[in-house]
One Martini backbone bead per residue (centre of mass of N, CA, C, O) as a GRO file, in nm:
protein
  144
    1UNK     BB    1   2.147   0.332  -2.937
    2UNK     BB    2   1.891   0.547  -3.095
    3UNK     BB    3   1.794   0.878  -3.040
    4UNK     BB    4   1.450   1.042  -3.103
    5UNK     BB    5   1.311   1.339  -3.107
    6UNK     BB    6   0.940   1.518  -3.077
    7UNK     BB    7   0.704   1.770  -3.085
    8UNK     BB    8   0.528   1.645  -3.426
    9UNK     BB    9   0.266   1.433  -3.481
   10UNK     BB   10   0.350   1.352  -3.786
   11UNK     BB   11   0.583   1.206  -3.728
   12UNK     BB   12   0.793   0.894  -3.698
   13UNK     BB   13   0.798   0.940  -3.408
   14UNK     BB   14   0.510   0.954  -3.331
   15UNK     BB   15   0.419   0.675  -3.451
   16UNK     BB   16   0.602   0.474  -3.313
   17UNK     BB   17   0.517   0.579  -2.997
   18UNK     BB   18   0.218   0.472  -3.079
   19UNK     BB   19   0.289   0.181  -3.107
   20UNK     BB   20   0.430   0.098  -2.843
   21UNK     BB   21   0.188   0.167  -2.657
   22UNK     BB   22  -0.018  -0.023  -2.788
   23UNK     BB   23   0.152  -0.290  -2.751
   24UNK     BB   24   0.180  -0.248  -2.423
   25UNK     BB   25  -0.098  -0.116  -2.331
   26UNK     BB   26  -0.344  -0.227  -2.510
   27UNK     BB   27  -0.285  -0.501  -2.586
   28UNK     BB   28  -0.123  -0.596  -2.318
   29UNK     BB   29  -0.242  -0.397  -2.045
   30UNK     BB   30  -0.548  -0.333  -2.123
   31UNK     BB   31  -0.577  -0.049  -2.235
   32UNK     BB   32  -0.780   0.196  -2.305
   33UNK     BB   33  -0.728   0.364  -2.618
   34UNK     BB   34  -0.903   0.645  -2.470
   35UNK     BB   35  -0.665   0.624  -2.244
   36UNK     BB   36  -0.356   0.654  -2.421
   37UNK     BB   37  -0.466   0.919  -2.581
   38UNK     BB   38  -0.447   1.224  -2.495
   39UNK     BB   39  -0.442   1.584  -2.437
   40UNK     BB   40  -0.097   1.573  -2.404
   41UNK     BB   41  -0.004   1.542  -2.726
   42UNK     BB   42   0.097   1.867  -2.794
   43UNK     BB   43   0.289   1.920  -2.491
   44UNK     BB   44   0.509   1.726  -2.575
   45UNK     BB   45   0.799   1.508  -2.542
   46UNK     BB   46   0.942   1.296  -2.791
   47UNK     BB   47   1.085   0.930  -2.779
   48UNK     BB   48   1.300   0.733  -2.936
   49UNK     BB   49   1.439   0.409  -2.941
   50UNK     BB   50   1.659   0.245  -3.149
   51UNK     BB   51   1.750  -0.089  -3.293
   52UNK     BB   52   1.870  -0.125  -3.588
   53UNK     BB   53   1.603   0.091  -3.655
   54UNK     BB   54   1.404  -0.035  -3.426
   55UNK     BB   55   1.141   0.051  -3.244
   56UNK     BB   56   1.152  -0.027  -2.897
   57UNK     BB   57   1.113   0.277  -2.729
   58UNK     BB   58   0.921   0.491  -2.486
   59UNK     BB   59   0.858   0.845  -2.440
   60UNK     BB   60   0.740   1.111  -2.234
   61UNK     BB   61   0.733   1.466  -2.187
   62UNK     BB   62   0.584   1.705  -1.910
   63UNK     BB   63   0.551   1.998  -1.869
   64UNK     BB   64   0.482   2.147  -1.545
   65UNK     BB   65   0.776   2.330  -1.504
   66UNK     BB   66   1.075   2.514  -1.524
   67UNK     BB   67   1.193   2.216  -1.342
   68UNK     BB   68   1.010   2.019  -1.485
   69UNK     BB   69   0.913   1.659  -1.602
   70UNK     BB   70   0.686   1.433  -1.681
   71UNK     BB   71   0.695   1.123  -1.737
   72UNK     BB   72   0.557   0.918  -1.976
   73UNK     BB   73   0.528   0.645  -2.142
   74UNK     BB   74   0.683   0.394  -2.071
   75UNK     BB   75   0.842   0.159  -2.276
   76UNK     BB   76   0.890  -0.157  -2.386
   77UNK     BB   77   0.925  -0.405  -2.565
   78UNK     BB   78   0.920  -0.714  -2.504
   79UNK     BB   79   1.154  -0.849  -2.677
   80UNK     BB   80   1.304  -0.602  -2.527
   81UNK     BB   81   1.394  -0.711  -2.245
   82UNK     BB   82   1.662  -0.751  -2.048
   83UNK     BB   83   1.866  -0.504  -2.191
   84UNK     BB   84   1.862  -0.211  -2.075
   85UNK     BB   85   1.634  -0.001  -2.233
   86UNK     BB   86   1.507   0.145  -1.979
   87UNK     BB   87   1.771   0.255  -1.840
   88UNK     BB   88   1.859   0.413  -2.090
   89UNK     BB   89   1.629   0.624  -2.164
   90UNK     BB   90   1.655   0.736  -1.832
   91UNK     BB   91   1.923   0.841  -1.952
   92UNK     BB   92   1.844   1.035  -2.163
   93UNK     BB   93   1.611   1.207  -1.988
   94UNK     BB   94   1.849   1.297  -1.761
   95UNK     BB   95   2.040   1.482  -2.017
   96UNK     BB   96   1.796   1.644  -2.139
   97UNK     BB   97   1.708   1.791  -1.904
   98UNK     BB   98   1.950   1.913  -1.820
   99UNK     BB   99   1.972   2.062  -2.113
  100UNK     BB  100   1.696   2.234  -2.027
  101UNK     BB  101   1.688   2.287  -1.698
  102UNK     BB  102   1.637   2.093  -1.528
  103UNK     BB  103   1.622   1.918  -1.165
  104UNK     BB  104   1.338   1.772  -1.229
  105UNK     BB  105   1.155   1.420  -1.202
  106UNK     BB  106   0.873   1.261  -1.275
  107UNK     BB  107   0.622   1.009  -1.175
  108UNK     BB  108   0.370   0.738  -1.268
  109UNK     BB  109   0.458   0.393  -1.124
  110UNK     BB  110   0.390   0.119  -1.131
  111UNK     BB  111   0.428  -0.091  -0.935
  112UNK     BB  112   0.596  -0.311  -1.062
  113UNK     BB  113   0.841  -0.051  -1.112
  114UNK     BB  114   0.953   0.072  -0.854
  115UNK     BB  115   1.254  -0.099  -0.850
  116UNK     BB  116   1.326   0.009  -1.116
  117UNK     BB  117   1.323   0.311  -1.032
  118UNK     BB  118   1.496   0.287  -0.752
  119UNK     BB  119   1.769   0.220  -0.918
  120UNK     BB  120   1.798   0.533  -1.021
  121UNK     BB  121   1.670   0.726  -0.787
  122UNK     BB  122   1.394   0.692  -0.677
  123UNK     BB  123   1.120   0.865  -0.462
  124UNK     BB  124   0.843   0.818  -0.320
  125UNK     BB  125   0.546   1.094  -0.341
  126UNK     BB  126   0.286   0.897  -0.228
  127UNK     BB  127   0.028   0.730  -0.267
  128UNK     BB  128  -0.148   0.511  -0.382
  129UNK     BB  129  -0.328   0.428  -0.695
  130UNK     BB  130  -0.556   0.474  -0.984
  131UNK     BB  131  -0.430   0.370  -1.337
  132UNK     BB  132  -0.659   0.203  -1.517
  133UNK     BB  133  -0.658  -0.041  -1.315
  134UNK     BB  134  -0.355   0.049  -1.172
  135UNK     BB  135  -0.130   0.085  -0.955
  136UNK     BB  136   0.033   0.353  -0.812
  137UNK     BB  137   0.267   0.590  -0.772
  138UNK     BB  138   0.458   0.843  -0.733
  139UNK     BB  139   0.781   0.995  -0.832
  140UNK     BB  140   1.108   1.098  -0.777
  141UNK     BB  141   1.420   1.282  -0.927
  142UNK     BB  142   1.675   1.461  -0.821
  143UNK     BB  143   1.931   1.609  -1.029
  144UNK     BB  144   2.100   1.876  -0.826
   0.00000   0.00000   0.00000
């Protein structure tokens, strides 16, 4: 797997990962697609996983404060589950916040995916809400 990093909207790196998250969210989980691209889309730093070149996974990272990451839009194409490809993207977001100075990782979780974030080292740190019309907790997960 080879990622590559873009806080460029122009790039081939953020239409990637626009095309995964459409192909996940809009398609699949059936999110209205004016609420899939947001305002955060210029503030964002974005991540595409690659395998033999088709980019297979993404996500975007929204700094919050000078020591935290909101992780977000992390998806993984359908057909390529179950091959640890979301595992491997969220410790690659792990070294990249290490690298930026971040020390800790925030998120919200999909309830459906709570095991897989706990799996990691994430602890809920809300109360559930929905997003989307689809249940969530926020995570948290202390890099040091």
């Amino acid at each position: 797997m080879n990622y590559s990093w873009s806080t460029n909207l122009d790039s081939s790196i953020y239409k990637d990962s626009l095309s995964i998250r459409n192909k996940v969210f809009v398609e699949e989980q059936q999110v209205p697609k004016e609420m899939e691209v947001d305002e955060f889309e210029d503030l964002t730093t974005y991540v595409v996983g690659y395998l033999d070149a088709i980019p297979v996974v993404t996500a975007r990272l929204l700094p919050t404060n000078q020591h935290t990451y909101k992780v977000q839009r992390v998806a993984v194409l359908k057909e390529y589950r179950d091959r640890q490809i979301g595992k491997k993207i969220m410790l690659e977001i792990e070294r990249f916040a290490i690298e930026h100075n971040r020390n800790s990782l925030v998120l919200g979780a999909q309830d459906q995916a709570i095991g897989f974030y706990s799996s990691l080292g994430y602890l809920i740190d809300s109360e559930g809400y929905l997003d989307a019309g689809m249940p969530h907790h926020n995570m948290i997960k202390h890099l040091v």
